[in-house]
MMTF fields as JSON, N, C-alpha, C and O atoms, coordinates in Angstrom:
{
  "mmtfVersion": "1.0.0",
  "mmtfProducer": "UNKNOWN",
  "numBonds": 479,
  "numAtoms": 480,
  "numGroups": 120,
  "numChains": 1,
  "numModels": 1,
  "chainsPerModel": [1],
  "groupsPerChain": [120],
  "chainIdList": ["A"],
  "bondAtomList": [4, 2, 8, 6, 12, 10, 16, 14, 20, 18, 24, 22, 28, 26, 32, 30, 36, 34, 40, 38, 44, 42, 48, 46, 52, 50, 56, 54, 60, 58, 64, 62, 68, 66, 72, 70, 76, 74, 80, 78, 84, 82, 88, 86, 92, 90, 96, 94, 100, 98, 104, 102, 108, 106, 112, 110, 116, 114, 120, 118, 124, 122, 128, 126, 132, 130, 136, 134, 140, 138, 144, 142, 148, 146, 152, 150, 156, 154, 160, 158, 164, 162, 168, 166, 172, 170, 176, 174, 180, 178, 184, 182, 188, 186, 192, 190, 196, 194, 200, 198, 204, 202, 208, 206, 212, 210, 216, 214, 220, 218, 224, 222, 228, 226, 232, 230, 236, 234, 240, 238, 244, 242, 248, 246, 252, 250, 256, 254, 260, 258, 264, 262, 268, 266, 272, 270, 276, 274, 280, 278, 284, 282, 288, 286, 292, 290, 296, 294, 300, 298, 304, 302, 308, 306, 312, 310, 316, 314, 320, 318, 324, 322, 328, 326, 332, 330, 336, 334, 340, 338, 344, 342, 348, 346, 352, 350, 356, 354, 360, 358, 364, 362, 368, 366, 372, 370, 376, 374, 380, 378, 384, 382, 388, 386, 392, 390, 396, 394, 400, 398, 404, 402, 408, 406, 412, 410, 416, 414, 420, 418, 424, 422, 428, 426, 432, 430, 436, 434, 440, 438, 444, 442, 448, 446, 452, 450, 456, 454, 460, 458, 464, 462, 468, 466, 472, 470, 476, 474],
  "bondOrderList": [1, 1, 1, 1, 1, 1, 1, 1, 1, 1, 1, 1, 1, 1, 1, 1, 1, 1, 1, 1, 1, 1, 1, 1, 1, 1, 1, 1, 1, 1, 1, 1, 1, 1, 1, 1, 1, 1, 1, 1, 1, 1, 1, 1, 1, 1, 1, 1, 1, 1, 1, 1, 1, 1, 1, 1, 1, 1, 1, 1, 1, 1, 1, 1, 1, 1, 1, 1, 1, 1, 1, 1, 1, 1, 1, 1, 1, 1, 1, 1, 1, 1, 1, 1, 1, 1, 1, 1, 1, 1, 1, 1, 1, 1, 1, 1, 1, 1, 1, 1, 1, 1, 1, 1, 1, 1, 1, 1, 1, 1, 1, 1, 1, 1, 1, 1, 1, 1, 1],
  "groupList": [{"groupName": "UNK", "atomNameList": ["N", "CA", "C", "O"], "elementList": ["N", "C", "C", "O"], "formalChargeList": [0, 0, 0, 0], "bondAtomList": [1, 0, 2, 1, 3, 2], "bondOrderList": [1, 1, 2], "singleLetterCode": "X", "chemCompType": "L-PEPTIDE LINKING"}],
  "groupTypeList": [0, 0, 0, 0, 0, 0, 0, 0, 0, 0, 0, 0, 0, 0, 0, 0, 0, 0, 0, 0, 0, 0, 0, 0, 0, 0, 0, 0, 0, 0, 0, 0, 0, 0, 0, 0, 0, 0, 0, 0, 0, 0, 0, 0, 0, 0, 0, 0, 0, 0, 0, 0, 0, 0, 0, 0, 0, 0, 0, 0, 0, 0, 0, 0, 0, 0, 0, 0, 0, 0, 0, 0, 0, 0, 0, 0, 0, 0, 0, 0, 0, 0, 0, 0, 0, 0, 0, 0, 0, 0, 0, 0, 0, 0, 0, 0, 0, 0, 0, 0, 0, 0, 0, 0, 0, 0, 0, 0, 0, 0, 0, 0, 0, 0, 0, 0, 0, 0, 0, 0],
  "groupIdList": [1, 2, 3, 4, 5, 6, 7, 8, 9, 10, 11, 12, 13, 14, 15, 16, 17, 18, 19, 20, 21, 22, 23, 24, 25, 26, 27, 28, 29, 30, 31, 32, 33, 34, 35, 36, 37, 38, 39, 40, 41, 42, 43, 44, 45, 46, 47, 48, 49, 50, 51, 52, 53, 54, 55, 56, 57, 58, 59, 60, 61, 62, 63, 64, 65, 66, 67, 68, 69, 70, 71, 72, 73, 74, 75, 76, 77, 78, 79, 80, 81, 82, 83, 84, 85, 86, 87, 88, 89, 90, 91, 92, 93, 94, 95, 96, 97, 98, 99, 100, 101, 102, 103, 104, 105, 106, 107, 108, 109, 110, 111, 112, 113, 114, 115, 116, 117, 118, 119, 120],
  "secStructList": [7, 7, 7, 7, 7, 7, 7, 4, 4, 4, 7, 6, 6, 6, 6, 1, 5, 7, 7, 5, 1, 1, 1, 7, 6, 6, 1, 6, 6, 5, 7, 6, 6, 7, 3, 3, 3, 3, 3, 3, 3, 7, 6, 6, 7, 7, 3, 3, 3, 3, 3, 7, 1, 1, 1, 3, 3, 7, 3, 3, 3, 3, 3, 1, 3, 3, 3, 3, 7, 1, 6, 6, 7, 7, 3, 3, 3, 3, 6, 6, 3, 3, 3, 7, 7, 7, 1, 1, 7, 7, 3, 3, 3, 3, 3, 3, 7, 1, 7, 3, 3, 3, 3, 3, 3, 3, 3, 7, 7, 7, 1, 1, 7, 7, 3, 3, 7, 7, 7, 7],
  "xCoordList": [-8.2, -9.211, -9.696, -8.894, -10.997, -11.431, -12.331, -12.833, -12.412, -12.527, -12.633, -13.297, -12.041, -12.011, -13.214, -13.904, -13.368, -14.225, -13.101, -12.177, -12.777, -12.434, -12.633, -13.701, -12.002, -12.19, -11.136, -9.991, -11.334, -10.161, -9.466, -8.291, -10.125, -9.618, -8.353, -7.62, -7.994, -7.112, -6.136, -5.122, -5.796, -4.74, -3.898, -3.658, -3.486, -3.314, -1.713, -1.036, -1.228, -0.029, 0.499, 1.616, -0.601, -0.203, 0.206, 0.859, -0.523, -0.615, -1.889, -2.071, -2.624, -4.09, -4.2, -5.333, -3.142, -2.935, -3.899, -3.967, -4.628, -5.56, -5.372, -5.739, -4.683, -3.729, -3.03, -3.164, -1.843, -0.712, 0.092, -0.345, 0.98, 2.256, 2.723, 3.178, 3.193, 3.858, 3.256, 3.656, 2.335, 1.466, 2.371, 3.51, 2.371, 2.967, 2.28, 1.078, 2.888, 2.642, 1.521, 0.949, 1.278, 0.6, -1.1, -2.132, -0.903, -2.573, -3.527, -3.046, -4.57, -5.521, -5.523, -5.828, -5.055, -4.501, -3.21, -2.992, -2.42, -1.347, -1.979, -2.666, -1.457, -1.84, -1.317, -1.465, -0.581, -0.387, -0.238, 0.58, -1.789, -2.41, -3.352, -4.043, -3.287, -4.241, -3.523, -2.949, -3.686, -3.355, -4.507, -4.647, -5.053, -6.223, -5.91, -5.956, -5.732, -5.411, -6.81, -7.693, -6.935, -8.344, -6.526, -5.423, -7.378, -6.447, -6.954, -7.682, -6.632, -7.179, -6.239, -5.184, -6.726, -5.063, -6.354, -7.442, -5.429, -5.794, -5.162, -4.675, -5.063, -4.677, -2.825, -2.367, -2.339, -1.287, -0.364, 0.838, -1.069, -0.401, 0.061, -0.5, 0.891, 1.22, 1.996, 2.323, 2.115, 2.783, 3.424, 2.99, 4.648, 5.569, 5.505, 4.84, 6.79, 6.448, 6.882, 7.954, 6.193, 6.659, 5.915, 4.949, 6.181, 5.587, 5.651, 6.512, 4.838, 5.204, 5.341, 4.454, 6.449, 6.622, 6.096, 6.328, 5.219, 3.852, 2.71, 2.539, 2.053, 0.803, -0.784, -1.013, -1.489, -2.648, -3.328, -3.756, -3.499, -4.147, -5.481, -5.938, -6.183, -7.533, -7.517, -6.704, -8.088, -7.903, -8.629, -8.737, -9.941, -11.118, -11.473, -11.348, -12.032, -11.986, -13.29, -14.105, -13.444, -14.774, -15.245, -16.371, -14.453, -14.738, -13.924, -12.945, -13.733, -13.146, -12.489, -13.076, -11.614, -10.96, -9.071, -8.616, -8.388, -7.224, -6.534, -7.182, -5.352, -4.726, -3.759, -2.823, -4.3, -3.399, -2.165, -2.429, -1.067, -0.67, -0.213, 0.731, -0.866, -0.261, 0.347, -0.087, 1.437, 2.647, 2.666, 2.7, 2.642, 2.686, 1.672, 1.863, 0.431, -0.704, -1.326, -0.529, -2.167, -2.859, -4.168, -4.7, -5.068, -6.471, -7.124, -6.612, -8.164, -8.335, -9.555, -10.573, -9.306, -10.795, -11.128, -10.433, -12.444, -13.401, -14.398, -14.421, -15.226, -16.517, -16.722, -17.099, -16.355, -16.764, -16.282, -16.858, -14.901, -14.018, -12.82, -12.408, -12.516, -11.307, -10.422, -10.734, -9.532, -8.256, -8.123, -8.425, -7.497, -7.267, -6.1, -5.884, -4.937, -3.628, -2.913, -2.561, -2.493, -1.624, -0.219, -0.106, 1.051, 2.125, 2.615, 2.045, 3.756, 4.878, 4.059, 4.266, 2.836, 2.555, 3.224, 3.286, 3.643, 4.124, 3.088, 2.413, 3.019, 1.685, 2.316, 3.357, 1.706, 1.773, 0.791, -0.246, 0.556, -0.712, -0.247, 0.282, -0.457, 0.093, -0.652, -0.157, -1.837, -2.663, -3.562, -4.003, -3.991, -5.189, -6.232, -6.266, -7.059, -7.845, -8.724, -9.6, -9.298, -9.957, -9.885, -9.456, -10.166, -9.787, -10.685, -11.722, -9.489, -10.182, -9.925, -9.067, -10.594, -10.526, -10.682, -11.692, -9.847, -9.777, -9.321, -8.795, -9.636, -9.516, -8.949, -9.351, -7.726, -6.247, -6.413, -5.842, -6.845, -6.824, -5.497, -5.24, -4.421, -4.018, -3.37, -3.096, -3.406, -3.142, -1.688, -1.54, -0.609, -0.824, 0.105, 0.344, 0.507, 1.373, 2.901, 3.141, 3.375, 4.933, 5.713, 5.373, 7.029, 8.072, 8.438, 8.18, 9.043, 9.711, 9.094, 9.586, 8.039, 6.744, 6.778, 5.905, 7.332, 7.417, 8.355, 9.383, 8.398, 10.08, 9.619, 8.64, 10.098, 10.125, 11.056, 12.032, 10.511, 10.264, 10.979, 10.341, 11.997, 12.645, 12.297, 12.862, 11.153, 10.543, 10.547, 10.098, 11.151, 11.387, 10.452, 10.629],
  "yCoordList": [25.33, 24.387, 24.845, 25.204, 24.828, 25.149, 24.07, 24.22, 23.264, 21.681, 20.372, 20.291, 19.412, 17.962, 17.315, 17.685, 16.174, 14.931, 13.783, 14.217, 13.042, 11.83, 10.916, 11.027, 9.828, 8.91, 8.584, 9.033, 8.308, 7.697, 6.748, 6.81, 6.013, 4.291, 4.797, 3.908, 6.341, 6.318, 6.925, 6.967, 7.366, 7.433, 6.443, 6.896, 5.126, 4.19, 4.464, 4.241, 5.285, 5.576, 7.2, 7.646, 7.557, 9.102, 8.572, 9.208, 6.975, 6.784, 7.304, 7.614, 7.246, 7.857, 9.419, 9.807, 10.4, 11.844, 12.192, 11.945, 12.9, 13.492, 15.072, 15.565, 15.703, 17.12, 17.245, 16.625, 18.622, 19.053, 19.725, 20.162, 19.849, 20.961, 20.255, 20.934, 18.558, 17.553, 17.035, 16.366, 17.705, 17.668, 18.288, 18.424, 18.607, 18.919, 20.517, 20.732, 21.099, 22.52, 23.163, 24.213, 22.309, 22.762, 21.552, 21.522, 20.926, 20.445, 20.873, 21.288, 20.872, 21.632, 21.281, 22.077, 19.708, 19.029, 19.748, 19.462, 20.572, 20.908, 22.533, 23.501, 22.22, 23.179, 23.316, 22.411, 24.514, 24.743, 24.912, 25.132, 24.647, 25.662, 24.074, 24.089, 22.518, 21.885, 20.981, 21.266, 19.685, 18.036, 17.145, 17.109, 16.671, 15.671, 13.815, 13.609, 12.998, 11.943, 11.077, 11.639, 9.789, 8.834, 7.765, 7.736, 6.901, 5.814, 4.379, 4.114, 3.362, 2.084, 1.149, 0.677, 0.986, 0.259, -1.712, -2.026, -2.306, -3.819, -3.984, -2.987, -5.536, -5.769, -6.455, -7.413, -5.998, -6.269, -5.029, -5.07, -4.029, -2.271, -1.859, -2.253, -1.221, -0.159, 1.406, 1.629, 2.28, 3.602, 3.853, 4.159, 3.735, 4.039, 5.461, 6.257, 5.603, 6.614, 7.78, 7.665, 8.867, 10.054, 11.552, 11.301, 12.675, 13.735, 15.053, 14.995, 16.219, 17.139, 18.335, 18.485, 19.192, 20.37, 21.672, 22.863, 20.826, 22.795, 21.681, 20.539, 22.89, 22.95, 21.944, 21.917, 21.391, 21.097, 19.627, 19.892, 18.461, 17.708, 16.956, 17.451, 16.004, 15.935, 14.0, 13.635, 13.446, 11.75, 11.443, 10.916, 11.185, 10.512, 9.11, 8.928, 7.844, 6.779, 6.347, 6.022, 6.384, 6.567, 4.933, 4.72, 3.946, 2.359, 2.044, 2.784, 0.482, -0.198, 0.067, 0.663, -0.341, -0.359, -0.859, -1.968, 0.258, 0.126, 0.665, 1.581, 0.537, 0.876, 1.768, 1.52, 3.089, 4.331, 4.758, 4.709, 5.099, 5.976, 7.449, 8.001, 7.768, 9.408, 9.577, 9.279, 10.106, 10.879, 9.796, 10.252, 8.164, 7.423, 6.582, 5.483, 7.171, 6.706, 5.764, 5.963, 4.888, 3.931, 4.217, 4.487, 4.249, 4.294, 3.223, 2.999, 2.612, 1.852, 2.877, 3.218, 3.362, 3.819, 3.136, 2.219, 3.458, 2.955, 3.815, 5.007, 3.397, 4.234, 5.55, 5.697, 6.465, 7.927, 8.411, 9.35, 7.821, 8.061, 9.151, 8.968, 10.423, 11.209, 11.797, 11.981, 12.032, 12.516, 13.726, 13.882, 15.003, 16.005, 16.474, 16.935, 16.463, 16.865, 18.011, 18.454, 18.754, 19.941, 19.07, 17.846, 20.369, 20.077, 19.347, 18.966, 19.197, 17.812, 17.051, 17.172, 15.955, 14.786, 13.783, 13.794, 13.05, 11.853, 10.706, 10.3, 10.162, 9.166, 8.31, 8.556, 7.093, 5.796, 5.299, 5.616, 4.119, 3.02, 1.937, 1.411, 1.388, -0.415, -1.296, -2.365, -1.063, -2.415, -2.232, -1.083, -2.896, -2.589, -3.776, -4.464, -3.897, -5.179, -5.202, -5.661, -4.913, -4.841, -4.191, -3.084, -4.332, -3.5, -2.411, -2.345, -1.26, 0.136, 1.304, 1.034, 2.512, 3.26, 4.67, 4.773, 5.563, 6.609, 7.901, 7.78, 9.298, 10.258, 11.499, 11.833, 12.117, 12.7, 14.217, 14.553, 15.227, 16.396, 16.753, 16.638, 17.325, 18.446, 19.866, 20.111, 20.623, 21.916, 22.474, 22.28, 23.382, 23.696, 22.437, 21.499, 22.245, 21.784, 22.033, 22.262, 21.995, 22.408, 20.764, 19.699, 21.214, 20.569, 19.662, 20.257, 18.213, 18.092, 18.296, 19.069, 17.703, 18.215, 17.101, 17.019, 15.938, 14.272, 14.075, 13.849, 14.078, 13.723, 12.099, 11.824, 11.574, 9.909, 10.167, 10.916, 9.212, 8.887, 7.609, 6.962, 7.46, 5.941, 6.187, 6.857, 5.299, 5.176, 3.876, 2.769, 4.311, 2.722, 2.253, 1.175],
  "zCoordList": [-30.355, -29.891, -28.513, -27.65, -28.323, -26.879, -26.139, -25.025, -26.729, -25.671, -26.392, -27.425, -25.915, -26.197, -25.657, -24.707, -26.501, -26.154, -25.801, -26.49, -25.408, -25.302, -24.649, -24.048, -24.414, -23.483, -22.136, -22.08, -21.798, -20.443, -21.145, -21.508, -21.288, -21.904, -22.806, -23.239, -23.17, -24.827, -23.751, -24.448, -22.673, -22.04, -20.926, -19.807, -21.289, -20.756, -20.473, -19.47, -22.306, -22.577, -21.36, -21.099, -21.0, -20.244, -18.574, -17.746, -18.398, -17.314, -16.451, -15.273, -17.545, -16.788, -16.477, -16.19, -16.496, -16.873, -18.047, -19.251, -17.093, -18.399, -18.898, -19.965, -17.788, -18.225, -17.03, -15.975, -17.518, -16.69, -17.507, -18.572, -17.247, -17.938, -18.505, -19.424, -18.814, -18.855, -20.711, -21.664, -20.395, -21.977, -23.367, -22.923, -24.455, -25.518, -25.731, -25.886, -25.711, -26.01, -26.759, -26.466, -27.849, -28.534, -28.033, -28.704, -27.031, -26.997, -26.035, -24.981, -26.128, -25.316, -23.703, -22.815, -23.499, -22.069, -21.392, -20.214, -21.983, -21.681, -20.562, -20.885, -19.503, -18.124, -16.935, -16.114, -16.604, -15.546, -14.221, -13.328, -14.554, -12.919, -12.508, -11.489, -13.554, -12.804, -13.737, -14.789, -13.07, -13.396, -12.815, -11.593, -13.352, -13.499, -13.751, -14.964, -13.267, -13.479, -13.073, -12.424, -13.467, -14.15, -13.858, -14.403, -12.408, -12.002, -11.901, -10.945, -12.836, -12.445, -11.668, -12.09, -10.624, -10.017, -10.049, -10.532, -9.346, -9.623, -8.374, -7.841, -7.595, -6.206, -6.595, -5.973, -7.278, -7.148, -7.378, -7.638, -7.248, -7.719, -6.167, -5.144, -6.217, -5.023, -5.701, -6.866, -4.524, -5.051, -4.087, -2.977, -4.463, -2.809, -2.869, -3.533, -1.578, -0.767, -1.623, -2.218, -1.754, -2.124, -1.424, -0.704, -1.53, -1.497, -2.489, -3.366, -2.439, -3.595, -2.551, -1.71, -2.594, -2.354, -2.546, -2.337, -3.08, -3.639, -4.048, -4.475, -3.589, -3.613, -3.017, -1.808, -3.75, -3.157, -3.842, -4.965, -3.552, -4.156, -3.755, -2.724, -4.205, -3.778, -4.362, -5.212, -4.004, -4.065, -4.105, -2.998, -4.862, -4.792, -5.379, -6.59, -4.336, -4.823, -5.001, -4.137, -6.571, -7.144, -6.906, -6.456, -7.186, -7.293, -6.643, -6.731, -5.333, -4.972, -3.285, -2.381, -3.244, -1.705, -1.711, -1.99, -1.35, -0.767, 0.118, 0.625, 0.643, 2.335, 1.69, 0.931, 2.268, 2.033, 3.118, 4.319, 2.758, 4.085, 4.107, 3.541, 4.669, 5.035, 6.275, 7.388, 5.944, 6.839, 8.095, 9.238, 7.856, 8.682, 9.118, 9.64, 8.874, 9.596, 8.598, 7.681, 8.12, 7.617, 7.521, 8.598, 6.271, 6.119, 5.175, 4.078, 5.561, 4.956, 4.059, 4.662, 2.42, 1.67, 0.874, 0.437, 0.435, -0.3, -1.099, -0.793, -2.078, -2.703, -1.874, -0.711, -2.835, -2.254, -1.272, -0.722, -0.703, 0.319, -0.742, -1.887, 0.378, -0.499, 0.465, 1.642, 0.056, 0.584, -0.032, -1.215, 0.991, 1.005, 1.251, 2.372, 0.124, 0.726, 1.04, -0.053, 1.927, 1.531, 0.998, 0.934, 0.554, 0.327, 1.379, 2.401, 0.996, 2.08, 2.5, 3.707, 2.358, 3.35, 2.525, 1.296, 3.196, 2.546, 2.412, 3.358, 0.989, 0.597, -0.049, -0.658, 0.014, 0.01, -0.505, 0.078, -2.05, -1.438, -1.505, -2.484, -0.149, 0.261, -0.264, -0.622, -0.403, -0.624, -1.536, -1.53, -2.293, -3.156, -3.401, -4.421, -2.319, -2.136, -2.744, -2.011, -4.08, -5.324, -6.165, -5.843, -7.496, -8.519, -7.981, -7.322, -8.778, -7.845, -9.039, -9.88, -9.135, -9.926, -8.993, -8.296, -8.989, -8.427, -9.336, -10.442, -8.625, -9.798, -8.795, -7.681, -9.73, -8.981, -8.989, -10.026, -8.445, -8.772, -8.182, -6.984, -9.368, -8.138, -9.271, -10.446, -7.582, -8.368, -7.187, -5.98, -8.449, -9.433, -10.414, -9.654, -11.416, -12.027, -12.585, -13.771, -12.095, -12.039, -12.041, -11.525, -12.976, -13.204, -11.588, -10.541, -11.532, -10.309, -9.156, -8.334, -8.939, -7.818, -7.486, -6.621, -7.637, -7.048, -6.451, -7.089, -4.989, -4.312, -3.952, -3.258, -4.276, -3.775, -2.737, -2.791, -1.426, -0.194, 0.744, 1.574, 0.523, 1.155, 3.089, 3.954, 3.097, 4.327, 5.038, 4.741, 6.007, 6.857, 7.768, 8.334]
}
């Protein structure tokens, strides 16, 4: 197969993962070198603290408004607001003051790339 049609709406079960390595071997979503996530959060969602040890990610918040933190600091984004991560920052989202829909690039995709974060 050399490309899919689908929808967002049919990965509710992936967690909004639309590819990565984490995929089944044999489907065309299954990838290495890039992970793509399609995020609907609501005002009662948060993501504690974690960071990834490789590589590069990108945060774009296509709809809505919530309170991010990186490596300590607090941002409040919104519509067409994005985040640019290298490895090790530690991220957070505290608040989510409207339903919000955001979209996850990162590269590359490797096993164990999520260290959760106990931050005081």
């Amino acid at each position: 197969m050399k490309y899919k049609i689908d929808n967002v709406k049919n990965y509710k079960g992936t967690k909004g993962w639309l590819c990565g390595q984490f995929f089944p071997d044999d489907s065309i979503q299954k990838n290495t070198d890039l992970e793509v996530k399609y995020d609907t959060l609501e005002p009662s969602d948060t993501y504690p603290p974690h960071y990834h040890p490789h590589g590069t990610e990108v945060c774009i918040v296509i709809k809505g408004k919530l309170k991010w933190r990186l490596d300590g600091k607090e941002f409040i984004l919104s519509d067409g607001d994005f985040i640019f991560l290298k490895n090790n920052v530690t991220e957070a989202i505290l608040e989510v003051y409207e339903p919000t829909i955001t979209v996850s690039i990162r590269t590359p995709s490797i096993p164990n790339n999520k260290i959760n974060k106990d931050e005081k």
